[in-house]
mmCIF file as gemmi writes it, N, C-alpha and C atoms, coordinates in Angstrom:
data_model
loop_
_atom_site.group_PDB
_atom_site.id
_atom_site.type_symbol
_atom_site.label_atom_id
_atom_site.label_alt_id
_atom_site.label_comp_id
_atom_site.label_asym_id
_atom_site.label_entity_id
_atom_site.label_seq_id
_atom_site.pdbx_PDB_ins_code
_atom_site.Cartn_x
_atom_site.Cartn_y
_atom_site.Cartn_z
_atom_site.occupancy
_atom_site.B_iso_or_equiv
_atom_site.pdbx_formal_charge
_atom_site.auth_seq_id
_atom_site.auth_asym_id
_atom_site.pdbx_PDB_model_num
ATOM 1 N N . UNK Axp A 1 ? 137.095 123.567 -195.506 1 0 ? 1 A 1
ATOM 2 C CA . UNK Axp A 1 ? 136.195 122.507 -195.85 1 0 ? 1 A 1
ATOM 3 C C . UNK Axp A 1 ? 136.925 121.367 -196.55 1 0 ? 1 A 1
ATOM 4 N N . UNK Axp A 2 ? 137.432 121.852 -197.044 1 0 ? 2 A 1
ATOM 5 C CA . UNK Axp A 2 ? 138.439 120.602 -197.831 1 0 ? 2 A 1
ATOM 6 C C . UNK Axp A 2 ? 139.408 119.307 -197.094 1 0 ? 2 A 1
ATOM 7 N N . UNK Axp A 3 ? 139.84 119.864 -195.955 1 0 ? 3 A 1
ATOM 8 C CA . UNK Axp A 3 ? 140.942 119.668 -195.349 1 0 ? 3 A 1
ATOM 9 C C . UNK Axp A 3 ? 139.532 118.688 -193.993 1 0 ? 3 A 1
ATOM 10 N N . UNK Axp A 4 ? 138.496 118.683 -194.046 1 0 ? 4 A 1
ATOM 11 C CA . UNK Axp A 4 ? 137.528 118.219 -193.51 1 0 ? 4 A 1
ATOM 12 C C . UNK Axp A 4 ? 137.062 116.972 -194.521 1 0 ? 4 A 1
ATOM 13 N N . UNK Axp A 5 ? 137.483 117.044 -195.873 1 0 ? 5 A 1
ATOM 14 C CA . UNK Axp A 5 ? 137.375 115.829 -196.367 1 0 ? 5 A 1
ATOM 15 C C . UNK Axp A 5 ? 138.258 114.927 -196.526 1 0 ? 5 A 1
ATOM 16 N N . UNK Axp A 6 ? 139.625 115.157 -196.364 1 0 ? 6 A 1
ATOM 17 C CA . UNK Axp A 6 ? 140.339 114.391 -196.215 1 0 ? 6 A 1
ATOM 18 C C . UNK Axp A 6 ? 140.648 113.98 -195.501 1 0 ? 6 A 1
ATOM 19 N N . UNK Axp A 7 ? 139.875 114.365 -194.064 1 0 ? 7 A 1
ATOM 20 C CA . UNK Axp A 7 ? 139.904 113.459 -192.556 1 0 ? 7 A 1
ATOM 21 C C . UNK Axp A 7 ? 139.172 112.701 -192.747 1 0 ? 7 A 1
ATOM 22 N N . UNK Axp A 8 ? 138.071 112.548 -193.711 1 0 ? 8 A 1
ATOM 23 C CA . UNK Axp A 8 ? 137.442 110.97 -193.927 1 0 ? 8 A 1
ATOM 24 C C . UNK Axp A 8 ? 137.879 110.027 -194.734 1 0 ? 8 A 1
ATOM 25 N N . UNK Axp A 9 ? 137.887 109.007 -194.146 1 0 ? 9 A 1
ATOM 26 C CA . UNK Axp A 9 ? 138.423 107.402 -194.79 1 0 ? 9 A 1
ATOM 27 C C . UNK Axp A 9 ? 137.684 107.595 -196.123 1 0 ? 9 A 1
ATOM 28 N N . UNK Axp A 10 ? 137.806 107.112 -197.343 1 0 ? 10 A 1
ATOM 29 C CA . UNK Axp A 10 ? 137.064 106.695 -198.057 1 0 ? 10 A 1
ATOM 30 C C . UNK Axp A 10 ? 135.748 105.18 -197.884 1 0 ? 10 A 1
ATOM 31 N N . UNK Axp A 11 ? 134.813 105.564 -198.428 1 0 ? 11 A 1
ATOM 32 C CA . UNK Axp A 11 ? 133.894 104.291 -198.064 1 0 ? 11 A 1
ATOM 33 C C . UNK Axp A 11 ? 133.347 103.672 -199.064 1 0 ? 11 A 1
ATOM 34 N N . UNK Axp A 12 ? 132.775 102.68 -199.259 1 0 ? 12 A 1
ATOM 35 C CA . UNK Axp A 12 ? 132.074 101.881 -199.656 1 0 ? 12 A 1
ATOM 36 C C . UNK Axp A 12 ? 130.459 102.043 -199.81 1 0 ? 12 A 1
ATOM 37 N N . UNK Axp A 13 ? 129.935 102.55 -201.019 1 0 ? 13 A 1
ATOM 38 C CA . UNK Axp A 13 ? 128.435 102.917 -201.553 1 0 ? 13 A 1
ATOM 39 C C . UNK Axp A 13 ? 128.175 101.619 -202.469 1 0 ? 13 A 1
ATOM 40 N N . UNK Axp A 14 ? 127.514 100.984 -201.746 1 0 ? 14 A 1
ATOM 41 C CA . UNK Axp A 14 ? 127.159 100.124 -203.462 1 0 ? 14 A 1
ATOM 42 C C . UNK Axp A 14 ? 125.562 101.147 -203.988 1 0 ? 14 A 1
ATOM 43 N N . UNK Axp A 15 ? 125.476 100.945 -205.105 1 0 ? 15 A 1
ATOM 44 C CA . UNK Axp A 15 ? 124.222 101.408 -205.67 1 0 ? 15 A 1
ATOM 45 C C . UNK Axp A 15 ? 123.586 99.951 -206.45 1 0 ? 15 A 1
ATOM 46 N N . UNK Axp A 16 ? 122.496 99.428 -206.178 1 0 ? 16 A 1
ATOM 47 C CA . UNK Axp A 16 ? 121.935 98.362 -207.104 1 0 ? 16 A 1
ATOM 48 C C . UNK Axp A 16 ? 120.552 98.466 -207.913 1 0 ? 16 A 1
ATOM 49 N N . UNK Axp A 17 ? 120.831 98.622 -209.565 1 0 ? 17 A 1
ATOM 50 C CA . UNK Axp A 17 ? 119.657 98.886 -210.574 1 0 ? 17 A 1
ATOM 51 C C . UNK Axp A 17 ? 118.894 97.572 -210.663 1 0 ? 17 A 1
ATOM 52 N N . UNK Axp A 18 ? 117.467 97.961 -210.529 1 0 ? 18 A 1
ATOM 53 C CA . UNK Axp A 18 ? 116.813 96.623 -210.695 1 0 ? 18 A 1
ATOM 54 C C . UNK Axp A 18 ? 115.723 97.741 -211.498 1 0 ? 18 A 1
ATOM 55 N N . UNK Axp A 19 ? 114.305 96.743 -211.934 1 0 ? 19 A 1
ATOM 56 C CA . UNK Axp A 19 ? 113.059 97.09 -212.346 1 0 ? 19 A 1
ATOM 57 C C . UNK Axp A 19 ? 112.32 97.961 -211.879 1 0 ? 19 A 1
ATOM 58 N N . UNK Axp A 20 ? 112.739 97.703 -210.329 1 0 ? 20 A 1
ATOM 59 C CA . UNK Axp A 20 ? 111.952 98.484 -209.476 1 0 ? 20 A 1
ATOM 60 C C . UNK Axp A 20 ? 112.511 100.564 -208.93 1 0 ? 20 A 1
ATOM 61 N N . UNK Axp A 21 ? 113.592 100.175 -209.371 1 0 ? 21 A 1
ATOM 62 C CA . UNK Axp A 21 ? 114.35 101.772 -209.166 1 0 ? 21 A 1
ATOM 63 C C . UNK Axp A 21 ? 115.619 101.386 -208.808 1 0 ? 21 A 1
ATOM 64 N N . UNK Axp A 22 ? 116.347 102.437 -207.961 1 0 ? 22 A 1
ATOM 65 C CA . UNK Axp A 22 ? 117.969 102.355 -207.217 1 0 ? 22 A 1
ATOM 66 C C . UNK Axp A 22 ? 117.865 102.363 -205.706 1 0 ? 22 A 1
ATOM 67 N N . UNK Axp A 23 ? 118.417 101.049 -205.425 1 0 ? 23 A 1
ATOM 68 C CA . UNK Axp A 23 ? 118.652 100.54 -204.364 1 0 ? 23 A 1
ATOM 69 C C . UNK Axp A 23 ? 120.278 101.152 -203.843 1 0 ? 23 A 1
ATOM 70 N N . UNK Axp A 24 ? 120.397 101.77 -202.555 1 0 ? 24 A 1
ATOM 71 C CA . UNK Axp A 24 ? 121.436 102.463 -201.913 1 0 ? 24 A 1
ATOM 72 C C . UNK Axp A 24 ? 121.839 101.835 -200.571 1 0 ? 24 A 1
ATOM 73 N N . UNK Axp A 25 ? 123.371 101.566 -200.668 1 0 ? 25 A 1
ATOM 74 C CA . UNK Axp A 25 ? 123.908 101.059 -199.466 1 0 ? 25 A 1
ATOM 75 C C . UNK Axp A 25 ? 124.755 101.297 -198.835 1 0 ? 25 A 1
ATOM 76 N N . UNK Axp A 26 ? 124.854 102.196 -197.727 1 0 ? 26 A 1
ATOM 77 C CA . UNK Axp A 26 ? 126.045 102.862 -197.258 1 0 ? 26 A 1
ATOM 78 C C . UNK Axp A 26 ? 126.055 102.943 -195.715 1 0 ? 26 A 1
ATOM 79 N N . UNK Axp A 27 ? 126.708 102.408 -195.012 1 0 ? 27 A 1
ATOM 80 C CA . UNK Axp A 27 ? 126.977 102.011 -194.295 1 0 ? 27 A 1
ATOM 81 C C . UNK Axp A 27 ? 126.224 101.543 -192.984 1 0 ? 27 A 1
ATOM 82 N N . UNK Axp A 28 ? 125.292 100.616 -193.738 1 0 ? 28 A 1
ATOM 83 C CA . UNK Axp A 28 ? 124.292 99.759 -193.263 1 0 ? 28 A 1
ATOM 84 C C . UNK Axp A 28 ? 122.673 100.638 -192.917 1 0 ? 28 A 1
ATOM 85 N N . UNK Axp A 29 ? 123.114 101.642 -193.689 1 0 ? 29 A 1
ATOM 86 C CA . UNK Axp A 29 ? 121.722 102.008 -193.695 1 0 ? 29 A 1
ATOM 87 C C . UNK Axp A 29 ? 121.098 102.094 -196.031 1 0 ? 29 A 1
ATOM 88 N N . UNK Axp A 30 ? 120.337 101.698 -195.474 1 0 ? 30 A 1
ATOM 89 C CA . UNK Axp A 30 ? 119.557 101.15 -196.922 1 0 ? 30 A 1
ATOM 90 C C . UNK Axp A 30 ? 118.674 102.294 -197.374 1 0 ? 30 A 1
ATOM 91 N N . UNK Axp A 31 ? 118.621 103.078 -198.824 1 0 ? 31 A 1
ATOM 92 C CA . UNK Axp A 31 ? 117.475 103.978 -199.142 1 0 ? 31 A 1
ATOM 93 C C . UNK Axp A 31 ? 117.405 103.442 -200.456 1 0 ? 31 A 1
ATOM 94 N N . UNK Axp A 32 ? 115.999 103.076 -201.203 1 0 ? 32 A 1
ATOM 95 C CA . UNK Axp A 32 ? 115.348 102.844 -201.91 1 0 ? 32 A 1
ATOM 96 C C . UNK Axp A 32 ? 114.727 104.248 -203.005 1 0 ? 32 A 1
ATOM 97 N N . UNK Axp A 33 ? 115.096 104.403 -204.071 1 0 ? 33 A 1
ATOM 98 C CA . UNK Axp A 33 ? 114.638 105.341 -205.004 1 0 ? 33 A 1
ATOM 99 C C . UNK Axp A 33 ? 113.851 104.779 -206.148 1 0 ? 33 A 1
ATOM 100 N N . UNK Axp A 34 ? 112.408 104.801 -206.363 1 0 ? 34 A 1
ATOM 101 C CA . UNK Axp A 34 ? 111.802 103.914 -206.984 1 0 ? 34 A 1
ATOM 102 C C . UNK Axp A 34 ? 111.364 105.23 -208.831 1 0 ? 34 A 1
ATOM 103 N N . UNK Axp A 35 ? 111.573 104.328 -210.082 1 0 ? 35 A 1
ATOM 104 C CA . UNK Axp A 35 ? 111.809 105.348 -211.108 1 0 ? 35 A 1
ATOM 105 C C . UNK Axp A 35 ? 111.357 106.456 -211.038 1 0 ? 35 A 1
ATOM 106 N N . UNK Axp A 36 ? 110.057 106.46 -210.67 1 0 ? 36 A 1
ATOM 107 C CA . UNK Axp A 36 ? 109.124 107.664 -210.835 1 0 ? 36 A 1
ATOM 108 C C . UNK Axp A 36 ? 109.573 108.661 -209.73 1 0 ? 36 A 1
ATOM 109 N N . UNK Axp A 37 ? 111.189 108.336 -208.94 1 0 ? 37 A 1
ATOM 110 C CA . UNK Axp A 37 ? 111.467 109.462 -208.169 1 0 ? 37 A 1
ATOM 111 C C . UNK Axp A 37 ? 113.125 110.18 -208.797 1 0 ? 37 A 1
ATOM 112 N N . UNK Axp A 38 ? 112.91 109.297 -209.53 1 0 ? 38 A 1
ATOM 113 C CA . UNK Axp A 38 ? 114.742 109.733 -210.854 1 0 ? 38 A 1
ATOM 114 C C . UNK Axp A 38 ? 113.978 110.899 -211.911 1 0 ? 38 A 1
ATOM 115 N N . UNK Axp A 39 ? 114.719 111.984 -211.691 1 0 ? 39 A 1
ATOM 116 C CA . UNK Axp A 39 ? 114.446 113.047 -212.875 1 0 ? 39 A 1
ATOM 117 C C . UNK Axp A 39 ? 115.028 112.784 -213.834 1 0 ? 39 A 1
ATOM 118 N N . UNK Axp A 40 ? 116.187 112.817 -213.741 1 0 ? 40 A 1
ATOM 119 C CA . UNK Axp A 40 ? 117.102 112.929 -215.309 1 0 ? 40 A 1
ATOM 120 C C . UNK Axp A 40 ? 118.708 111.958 -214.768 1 0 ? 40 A 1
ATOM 121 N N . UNK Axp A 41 ? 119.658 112.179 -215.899 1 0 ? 41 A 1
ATOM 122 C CA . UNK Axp A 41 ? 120.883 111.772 -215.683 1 0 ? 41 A 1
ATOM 123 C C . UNK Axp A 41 ? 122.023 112.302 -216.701 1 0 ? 41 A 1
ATOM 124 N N . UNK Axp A 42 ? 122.938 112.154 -216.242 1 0 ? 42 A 1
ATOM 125 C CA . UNK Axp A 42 ? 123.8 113.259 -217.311 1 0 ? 42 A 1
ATOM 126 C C . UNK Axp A 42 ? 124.991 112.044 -217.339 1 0 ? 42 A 1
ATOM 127 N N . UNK Axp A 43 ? 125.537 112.704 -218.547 1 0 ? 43 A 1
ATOM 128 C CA . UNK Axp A 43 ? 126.862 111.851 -218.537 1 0 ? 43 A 1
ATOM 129 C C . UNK Axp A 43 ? 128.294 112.744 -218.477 1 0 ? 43 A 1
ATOM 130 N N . UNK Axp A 44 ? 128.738 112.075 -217.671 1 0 ? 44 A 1
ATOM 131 C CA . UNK Axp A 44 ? 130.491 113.192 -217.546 1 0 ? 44 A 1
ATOM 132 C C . UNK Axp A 44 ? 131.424 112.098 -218.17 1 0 ? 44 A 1
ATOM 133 N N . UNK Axp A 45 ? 132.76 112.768 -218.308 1 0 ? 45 A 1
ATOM 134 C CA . UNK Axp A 45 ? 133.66 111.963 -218.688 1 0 ? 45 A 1
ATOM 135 C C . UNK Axp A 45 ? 133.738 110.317 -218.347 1 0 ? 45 A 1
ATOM 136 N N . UNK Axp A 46 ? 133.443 110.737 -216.838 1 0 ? 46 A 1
ATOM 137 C CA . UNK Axp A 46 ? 134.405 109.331 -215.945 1 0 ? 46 A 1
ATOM 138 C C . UNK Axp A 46 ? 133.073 109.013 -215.18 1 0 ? 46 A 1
ATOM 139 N N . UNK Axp A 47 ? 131.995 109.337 -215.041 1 0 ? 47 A 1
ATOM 140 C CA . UNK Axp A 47 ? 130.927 108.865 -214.258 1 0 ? 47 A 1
ATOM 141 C C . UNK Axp A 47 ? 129.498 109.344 -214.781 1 0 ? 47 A 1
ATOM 142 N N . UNK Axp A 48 ? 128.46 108.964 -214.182 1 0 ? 48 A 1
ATOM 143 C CA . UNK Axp A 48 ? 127.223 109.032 -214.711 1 0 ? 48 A 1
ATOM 144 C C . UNK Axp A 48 ? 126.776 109.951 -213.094 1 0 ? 48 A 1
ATOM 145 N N . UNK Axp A 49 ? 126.209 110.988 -213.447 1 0 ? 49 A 1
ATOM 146 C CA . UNK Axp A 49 ? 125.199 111.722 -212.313 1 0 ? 49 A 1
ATOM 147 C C . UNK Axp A 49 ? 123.834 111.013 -212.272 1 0 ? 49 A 1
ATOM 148 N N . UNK Axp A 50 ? 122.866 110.468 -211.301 1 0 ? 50 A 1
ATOM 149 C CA . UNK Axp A 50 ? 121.78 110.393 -211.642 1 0 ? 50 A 1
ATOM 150 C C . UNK Axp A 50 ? 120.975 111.461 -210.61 1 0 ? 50 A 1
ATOM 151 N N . UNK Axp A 51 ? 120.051 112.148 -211.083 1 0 ? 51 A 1
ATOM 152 C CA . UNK Axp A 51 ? 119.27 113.277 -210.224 1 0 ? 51 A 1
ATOM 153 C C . UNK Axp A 51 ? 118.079 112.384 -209.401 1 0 ? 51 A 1
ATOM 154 N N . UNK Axp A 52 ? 117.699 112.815 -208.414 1 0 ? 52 A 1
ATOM 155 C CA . UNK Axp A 52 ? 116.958 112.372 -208.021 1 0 ? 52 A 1
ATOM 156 C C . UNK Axp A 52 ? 115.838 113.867 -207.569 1 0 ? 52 A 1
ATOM 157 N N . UNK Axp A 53 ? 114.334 113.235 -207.19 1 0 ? 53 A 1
ATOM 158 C CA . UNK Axp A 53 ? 113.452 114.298 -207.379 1 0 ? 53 A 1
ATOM 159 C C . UNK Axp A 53 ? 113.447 114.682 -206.054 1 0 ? 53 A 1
ATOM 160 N N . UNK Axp A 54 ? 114.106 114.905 -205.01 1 0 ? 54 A 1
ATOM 161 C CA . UNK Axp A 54 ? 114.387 115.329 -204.009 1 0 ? 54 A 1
ATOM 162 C C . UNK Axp A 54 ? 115.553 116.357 -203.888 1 0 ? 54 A 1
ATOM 163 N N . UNK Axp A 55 ? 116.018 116.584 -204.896 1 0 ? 55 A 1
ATOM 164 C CA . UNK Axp A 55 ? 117.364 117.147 -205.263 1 0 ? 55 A 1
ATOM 165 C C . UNK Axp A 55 ? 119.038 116.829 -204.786 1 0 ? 55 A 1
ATOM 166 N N . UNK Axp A 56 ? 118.815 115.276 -204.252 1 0 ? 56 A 1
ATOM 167 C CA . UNK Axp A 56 ? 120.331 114.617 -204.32 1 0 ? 56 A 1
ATOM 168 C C . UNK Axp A 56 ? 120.286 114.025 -205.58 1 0 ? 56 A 1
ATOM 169 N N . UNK Axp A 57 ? 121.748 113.87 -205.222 1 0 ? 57 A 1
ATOM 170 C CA . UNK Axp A 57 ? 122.377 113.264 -206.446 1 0 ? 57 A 1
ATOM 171 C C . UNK Axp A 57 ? 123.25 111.919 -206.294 1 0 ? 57 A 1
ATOM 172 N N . UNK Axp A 58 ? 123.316 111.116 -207.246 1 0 ? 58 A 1
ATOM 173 C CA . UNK Axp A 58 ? 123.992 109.912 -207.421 1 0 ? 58 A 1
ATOM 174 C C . UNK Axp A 58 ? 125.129 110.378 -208.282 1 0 ? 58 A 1
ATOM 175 N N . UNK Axp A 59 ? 126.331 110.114 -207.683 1 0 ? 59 A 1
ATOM 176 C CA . UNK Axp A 59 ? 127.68 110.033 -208.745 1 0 ? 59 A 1
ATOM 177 C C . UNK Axp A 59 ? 128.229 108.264 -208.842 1 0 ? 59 A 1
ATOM 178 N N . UNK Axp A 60 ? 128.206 107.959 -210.325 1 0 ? 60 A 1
ATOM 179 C CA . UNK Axp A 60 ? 128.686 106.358 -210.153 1 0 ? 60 A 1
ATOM 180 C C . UNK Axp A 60 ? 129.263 106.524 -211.249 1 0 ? 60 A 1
ATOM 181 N N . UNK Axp A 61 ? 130.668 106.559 -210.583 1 0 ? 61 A 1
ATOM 182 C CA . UNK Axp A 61 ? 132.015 106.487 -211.263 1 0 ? 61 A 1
ATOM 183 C C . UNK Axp A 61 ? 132.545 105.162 -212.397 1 0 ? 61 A 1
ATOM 184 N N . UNK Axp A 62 ? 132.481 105.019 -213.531 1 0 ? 62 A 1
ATOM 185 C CA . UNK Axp A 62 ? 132.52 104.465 -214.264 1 0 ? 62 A 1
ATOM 186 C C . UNK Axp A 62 ? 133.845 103.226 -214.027 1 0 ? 62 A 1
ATOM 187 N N . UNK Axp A 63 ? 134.581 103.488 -213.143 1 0 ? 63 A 1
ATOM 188 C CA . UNK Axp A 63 ? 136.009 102.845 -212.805 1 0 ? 63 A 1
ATOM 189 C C . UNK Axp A 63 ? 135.2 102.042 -211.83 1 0 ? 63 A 1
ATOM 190 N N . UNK Axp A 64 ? 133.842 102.004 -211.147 1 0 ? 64 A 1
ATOM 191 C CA . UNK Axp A 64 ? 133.709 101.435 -209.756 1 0 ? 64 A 1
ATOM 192 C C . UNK Axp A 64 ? 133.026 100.551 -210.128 1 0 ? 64 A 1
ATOM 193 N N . UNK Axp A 65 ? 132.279 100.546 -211.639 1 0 ? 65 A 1
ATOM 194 C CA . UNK Axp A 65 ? 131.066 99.127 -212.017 1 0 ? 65 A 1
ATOM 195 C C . UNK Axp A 65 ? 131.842 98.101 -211.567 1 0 ? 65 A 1
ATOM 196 N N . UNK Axp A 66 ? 131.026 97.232 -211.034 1 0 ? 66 A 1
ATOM 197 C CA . UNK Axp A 66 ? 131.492 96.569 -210.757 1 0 ? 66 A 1
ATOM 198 C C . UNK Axp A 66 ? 131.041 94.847 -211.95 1 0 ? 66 A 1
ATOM 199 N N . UNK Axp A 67 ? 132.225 93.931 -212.218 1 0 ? 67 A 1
ATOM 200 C CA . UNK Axp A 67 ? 131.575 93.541 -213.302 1 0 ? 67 A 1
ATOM 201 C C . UNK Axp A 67 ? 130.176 92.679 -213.436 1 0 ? 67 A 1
ATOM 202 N N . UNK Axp A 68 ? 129.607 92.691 -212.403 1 0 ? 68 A 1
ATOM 203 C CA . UNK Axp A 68 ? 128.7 91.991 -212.593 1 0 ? 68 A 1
ATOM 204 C C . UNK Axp A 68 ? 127.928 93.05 -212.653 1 0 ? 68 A 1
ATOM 205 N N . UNK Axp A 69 ? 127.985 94.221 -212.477 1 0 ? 69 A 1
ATOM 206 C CA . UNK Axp A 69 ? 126.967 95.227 -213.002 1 0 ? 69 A 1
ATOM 207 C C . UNK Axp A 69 ? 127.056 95.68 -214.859 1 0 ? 69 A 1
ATOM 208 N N . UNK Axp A 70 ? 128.167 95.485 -215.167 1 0 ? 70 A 1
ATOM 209 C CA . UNK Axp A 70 ? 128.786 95.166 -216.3 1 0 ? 70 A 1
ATOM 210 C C . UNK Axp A 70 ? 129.28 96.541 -216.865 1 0 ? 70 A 1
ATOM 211 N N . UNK Axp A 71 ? 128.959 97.511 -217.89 1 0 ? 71 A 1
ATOM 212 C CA . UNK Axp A 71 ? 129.573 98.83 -218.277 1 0 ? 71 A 1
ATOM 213 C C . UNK Axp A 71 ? 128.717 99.853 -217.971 1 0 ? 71 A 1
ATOM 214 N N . UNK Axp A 72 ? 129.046 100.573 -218.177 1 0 ? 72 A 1
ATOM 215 C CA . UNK Axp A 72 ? 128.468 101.876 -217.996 1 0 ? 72 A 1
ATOM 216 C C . UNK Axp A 72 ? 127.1 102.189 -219.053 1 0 ? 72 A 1
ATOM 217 N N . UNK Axp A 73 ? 127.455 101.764 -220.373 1 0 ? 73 A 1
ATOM 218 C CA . UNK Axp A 73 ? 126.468 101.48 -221.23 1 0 ? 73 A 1
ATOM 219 C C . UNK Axp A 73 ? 125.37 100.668 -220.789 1 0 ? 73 A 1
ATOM 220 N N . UNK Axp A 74 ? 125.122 99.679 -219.822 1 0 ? 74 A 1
ATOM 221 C CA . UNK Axp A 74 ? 124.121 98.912 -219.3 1 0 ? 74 A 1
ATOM 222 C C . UNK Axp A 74 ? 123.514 99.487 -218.304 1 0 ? 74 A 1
ATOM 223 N N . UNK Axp A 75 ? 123.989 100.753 -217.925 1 0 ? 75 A 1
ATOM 224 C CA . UNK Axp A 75 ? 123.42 101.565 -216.409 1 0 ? 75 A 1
ATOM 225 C C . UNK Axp A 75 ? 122.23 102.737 -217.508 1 0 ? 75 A 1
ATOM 226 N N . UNK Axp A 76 ? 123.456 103.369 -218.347 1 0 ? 76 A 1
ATOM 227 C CA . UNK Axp A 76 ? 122.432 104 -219.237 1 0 ? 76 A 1
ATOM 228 C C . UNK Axp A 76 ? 121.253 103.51 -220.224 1 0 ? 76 A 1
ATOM 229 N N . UNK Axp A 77 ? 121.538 102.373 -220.981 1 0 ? 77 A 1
ATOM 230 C CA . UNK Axp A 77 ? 120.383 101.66 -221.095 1 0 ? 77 A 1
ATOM 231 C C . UNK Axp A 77 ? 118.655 101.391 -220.156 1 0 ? 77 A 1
ATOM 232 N N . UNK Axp A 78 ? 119.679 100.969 -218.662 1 0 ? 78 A 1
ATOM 233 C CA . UNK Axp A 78 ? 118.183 100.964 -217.724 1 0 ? 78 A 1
ATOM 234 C C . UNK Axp A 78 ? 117.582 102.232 -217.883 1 0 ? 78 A 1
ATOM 235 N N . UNK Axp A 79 ? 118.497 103.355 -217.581 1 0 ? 79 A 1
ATOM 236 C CA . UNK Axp A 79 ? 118.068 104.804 -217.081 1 0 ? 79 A 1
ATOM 237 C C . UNK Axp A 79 ? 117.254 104.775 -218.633 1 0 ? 79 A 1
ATOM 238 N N . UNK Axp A 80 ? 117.653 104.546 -219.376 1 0 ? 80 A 1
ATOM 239 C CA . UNK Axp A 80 ? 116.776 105.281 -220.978 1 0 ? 80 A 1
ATOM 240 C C . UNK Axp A 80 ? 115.444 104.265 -220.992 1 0 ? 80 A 1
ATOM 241 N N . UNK Axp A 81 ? 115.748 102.927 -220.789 1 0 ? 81 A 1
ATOM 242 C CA . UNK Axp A 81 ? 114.301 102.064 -220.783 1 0 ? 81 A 1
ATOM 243 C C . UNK Axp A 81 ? 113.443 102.001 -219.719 1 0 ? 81 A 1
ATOM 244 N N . UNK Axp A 82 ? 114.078 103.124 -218.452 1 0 ? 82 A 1
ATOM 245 C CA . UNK Axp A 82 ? 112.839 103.362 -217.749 1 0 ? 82 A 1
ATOM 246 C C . UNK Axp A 82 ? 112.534 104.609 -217.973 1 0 ? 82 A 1
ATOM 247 N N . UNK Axp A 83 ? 112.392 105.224 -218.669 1 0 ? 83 A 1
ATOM 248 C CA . UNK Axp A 83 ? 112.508 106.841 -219.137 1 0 ? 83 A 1
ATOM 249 C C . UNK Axp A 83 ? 112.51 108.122 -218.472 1 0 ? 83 A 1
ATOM 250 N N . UNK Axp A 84 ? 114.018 108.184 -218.14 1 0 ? 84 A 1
ATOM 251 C CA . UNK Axp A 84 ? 114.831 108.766 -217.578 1 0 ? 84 A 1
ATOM 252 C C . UNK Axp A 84 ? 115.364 110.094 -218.209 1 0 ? 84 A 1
ATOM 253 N N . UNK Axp A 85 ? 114.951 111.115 -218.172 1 0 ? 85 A 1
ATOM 254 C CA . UNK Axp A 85 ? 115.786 112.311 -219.352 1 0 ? 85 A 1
ATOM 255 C C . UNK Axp A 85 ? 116.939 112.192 -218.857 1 0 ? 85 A 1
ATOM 256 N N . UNK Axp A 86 ? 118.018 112.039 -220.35 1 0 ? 86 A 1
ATOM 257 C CA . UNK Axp A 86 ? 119.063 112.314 -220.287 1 0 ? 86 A 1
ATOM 258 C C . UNK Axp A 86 ? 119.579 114.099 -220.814 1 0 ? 86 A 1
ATOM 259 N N . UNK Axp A 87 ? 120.524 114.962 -219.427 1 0 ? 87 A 1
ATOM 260 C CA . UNK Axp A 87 ? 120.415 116.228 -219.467 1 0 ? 87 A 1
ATOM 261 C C . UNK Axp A 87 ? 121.712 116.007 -220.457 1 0 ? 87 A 1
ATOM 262 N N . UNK Axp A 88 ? 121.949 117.182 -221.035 1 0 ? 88 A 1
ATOM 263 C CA . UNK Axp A 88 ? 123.259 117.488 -222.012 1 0 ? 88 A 1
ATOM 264 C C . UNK Axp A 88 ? 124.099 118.453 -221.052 1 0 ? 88 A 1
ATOM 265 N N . UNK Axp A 89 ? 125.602 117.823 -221.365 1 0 ? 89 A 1
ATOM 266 C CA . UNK Axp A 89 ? 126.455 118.427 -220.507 1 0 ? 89 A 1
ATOM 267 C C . UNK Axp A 89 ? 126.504 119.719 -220.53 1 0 ? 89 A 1
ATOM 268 N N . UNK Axp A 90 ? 127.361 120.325 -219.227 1 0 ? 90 A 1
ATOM 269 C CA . UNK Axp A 90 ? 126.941 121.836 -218.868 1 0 ? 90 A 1
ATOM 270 C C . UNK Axp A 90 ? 127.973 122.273 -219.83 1 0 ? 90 A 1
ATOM 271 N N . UNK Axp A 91 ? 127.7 123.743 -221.203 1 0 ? 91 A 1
ATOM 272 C CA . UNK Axp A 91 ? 128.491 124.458 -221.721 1 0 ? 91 A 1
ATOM 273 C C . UNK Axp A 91 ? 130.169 124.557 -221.493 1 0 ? 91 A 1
């Protein structure tokens, strides 16, 4: 399985936070996650998980903000002022 991921190119995900939820863009197909479908979000070292109530997941790597999205602190802010549980890291 591994050796199956490194036959793929790396790609290009933008994720975009607005009022309305997380907007997803990957390779020209568009999915829309509106708050009331975000469970929780955790914080790791180097990226933010966000859960979604379908049971995928968002990984947004703290190296990839881009600056007009600005820090990582401004992603968690939205997630907390749309009230978002934040989970505590795993033991």
């Amino acid at each position: 399985m591994r050796s199956s991921f490194r036959s793929h190119p790396p790609r290009t995900i933008r994720l975009e936070v607005s009022d309305e939820g997380l907007r997803e863009f990957d390779a020209g197909i568009e999915s829309f996650a509106p708050w009331a479908s975000v469970r929780s979000f955790r914080l790791a070292r180097r990226f933010v998980e966000i859960e979604l109530s379908n049971n995928l997941y968002a990984y947004v790597p703290d190296q990839r903000l881009s600056p007009a999205s600005s820090r990582r602190e401004d992603l968690v802010a939205m997630l907390e002022k749309q009230g978002v549980t934040k989970q505590l890291p795993p033991p």
